[in-house]
N, C-alpha and C positions, 0 to 999 in steps of 0.2 A: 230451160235448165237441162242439162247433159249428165250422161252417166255419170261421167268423174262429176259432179258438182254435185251429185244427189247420192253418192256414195261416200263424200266426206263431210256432208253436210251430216248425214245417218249417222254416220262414225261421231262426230262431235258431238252430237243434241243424244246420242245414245252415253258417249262419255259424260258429260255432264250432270246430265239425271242420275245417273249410278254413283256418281261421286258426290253431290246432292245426299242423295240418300244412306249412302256410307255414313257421311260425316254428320250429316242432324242425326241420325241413329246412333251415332257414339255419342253427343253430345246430350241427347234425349236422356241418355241409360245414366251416365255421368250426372245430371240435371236432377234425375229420380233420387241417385244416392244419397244428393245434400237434401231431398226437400221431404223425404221419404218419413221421416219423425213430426215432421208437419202434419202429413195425412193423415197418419197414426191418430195424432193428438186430435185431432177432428173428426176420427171415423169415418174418413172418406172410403167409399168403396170405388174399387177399380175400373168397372163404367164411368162410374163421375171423374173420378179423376184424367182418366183416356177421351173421355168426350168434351169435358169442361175445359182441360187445361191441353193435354198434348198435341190434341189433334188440332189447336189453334196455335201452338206452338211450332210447331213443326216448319207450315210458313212462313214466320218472322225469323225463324235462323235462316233457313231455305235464302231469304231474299238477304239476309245480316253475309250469310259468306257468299253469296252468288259474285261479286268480284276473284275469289280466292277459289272457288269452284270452277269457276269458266276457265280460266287460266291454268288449273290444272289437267282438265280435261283435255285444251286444246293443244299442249306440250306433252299427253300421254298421248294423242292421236297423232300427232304432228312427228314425235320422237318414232312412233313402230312405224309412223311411214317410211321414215330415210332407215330406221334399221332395217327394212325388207328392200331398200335401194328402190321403194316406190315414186319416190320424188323426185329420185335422178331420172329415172325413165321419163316423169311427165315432161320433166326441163329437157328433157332430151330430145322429145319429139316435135320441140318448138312451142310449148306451152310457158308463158315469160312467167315470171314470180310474181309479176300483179296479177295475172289471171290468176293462175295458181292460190291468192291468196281472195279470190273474188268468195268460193263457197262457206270461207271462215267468215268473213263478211257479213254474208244473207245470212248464217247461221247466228252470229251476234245481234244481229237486227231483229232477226225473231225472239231473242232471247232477249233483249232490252225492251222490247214493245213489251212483251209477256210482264217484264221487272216493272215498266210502266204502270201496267195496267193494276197490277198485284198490287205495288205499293200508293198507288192512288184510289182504290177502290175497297177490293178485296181483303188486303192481308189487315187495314185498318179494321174493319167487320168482327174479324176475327180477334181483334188484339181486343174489342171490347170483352171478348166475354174471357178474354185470359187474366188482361190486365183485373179485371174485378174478381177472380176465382184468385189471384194472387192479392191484391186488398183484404181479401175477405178470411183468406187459410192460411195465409204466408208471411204478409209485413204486419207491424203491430196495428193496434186500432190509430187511427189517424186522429191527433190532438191539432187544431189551428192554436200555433204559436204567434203570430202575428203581434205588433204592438205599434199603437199608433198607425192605424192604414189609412189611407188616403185611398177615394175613388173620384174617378170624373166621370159622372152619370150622367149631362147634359153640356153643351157649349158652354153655359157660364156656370155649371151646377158642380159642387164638389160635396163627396157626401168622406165623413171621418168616425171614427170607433178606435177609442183607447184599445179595448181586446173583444176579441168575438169566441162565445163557445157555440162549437161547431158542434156539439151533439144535442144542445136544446135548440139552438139555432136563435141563442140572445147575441147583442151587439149592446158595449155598454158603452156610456158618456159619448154620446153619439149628439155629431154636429151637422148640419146641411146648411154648405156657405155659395150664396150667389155672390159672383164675382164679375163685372164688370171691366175687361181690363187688369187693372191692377187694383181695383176698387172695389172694397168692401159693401155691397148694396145693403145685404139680409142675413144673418146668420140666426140658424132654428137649433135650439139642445132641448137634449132629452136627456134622463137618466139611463134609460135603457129602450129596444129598439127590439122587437121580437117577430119571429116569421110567423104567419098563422097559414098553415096547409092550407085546411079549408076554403080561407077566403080567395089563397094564394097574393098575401098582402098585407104589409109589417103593417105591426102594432106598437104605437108611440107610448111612451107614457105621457105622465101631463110635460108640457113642454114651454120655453119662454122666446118668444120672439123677439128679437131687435133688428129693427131698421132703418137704416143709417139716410138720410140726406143730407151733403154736406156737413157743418158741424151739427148737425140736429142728430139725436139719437132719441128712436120709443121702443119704448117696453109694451110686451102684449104677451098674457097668460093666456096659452090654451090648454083644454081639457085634453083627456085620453082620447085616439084617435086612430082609426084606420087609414092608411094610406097607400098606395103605389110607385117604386120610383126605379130605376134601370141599377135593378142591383137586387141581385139572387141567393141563395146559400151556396149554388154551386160556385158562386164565385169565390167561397171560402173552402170548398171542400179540398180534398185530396188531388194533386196535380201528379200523381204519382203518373209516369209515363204517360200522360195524358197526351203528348200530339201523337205517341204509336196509335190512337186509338181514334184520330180523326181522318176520315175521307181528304184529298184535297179539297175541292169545296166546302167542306167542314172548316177544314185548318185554314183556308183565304179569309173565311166569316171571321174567325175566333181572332185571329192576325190583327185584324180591320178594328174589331172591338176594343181589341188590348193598346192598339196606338191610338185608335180614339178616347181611351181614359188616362194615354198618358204613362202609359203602366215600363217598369224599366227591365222586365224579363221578357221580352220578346224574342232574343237573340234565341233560343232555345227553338223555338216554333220557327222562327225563319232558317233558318241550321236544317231544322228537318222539311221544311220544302223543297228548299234548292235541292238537299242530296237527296229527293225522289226522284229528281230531274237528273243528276249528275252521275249516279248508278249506271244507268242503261249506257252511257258514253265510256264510261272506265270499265265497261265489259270489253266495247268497243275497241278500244284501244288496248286494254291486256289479251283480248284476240289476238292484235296485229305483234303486239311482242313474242307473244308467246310461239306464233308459228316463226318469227325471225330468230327467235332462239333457238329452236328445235329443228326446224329444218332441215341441217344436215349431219349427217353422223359424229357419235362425240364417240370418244376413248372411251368417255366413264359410262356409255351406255344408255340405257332409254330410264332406269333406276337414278342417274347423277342428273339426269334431265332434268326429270321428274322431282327433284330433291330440290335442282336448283329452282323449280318453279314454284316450291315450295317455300320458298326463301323470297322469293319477290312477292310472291304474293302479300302475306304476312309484314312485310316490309310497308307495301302501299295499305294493311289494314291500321299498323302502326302513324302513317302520315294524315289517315284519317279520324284518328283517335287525338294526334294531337292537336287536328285542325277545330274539333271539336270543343276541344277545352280550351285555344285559343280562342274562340268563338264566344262562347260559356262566358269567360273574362272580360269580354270586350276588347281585345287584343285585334282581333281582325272580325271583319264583314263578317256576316254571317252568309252572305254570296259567295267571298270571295273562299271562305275555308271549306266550304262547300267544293269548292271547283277546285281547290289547291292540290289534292291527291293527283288528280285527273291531270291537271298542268306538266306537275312533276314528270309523268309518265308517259307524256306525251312530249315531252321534249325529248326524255330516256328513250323511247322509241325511234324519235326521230335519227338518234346518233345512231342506235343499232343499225337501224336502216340503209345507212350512207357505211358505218364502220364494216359490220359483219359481210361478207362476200355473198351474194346468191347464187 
């Protein structure tokens, strides 16, 4: 690595961080004013509330505008370069504009490894103890409305509950049907279906069995009963931001589970894998924009620069908000809308690249 490449790499990864921190600290203080009557109402003191919620907040915006940061940072650094006529000097001396744009590069690749790392490990960590500090002081108490749920707890096993109350942890007119195919084998009711901590293992009430062979059908009364079956209260709790709050390997398990019961909200959980992956590439690539924009001196200044980087950025946060709720709908992949900001701005670049002169 070379002066020039460790003195705009400095320049970058120093822009970055400050803008970083600018912008979650307006958003932090802005955050405080709406939620501020909340704490109030709870007595929170100012430790708890700065240690429970902010300071795990803080990295989920960090990583929520790190496309919209990077991009500004790199068109503030990029724009005072040609305003001090530093960039005509380096092309001057026979340095070409892919090298030139090499340290943006190694800078973005540090910076997406880090996005990696953060939103596959780290900033998950953290969103547990936010996401639950906002459950617990901020949204209402959590009622399962559910009606009529359907679970697939085993290959032919399907377990059913008219409604479940999520604060005793009953499940009522509850059915468990083995299924064969398309064929009805066994089906077990109960009146109601209750979790017992202790044992860690519902409790039946009396219950009637019917099992089917061919046209034969028997009835069989059983008593009250404990039993075990792959199916939890957490599977009725609150999903409030729940995959912010998983690891990757957390979120691959929980994925895996949910398409083996069959379950048809998955798009949500696959949405936010892919853009863990898709993140660190759309730094990537609004690096390479954002120096082909700035690069060389404008009329309106290193401020209209700056403005206008402001304007794309927000643009591609906009293509990623509606790739989301395409997604949400079923409209597109949950891959593909994932990738789709990235696509977008990767073609945009590409034109910049060939249009704008270097």
């Amino acid at each position: 690595m070379k002066i020039l490449d460790k003195y705009i790499i400095t320049k970058f990864l120093t822009a970055f961080f400050f803008t970083v921190v600018l912008l979650v600290s307006v958003i932090c203080v802005i955050d405080f004013t709406e939620k501020n009557d909340d704490f109030i109402q709870h007595k929170l003191g100012a430790w708890q509330i700065i240690s429970e919620y902010y300071v795990n907040l803080f990295p989920y915006f960090a990583n929520l505008l790190s496309p919209i940061t990077v991009f500004i940072a790199v068109v503030f650094v990029t724009a005072q370069l040609a305003s001090r006529t530093e960039v005509v000097a380096m092309l001057a001396s026979g340095i070409s504009f892919n090298r030139f744009l090499l340290p943006y590069i190694m800078g973005s690749a540090i910076l997406g490894a880090l996005t990696l790392a953060m939103t596959g490990w780290l900033i998950p960590i953290a969103n547990k103890t936010r996401v639950e500090f906002e459950k617990k002081y901020i949204k209402n108490p959590y009622r399962f409305s559910g009606r009529n749920v359907h679970f697939k707890i085993g290959p032919q096993d399907y377990a059913f509950m008219e409604s479940y109350d999520n604060v005793n942890n009953v499940g009522y007119k509850f059915a468990l049907e083995t299924i064969d195919g398309q064929v009805l084998k066994r089906r077990l009711t109960a009146e109601a279906i209750s979790w017992d901590s202790t044992k860690q293992a519902w409790h039946l009430t009396p219950q009637l069995l019917r099992t089917f062979s061919g046209e034969k059908e028997s009835l069989k009364s059983l008593p009250p009963r404990d039993t075990t079956l792959n199916l939890f209260p957490k599977d009725f709790a609150s999903t409030y931001r729940l995959q912010e709050t998983m690891t990757l390997p957390e979120l691959n398990r929980y994925i895996d589970t949910k398409i083996a019961r069959g379950a048809d909200d998955t798009q949500v959980y696959l949405s936010e894998k892919y853009e863990r992956f898709a993140y660190p590439y759309a730094m990537f690539i609004l690096t390479v924009i954002g120096v082909i924009m700035s690069a060389r001196k404008s009329r309106a200044g290193v401020g209209g620069q700056i403005a206008l980087g402001f304007v794309l950025a927000f643009v591609f946060i906009i293509f990623v908000i509606l790739s989301r709720n395409l997604a949400a709908v079923g409209t597109l992949s949950p891959l593909l809308a994932a990738w789709v900001p990235s696509i977008v701005f990767t073609a945009i670049g590409a034109v910049l690249y060939r249009v704008i002169p270097q």
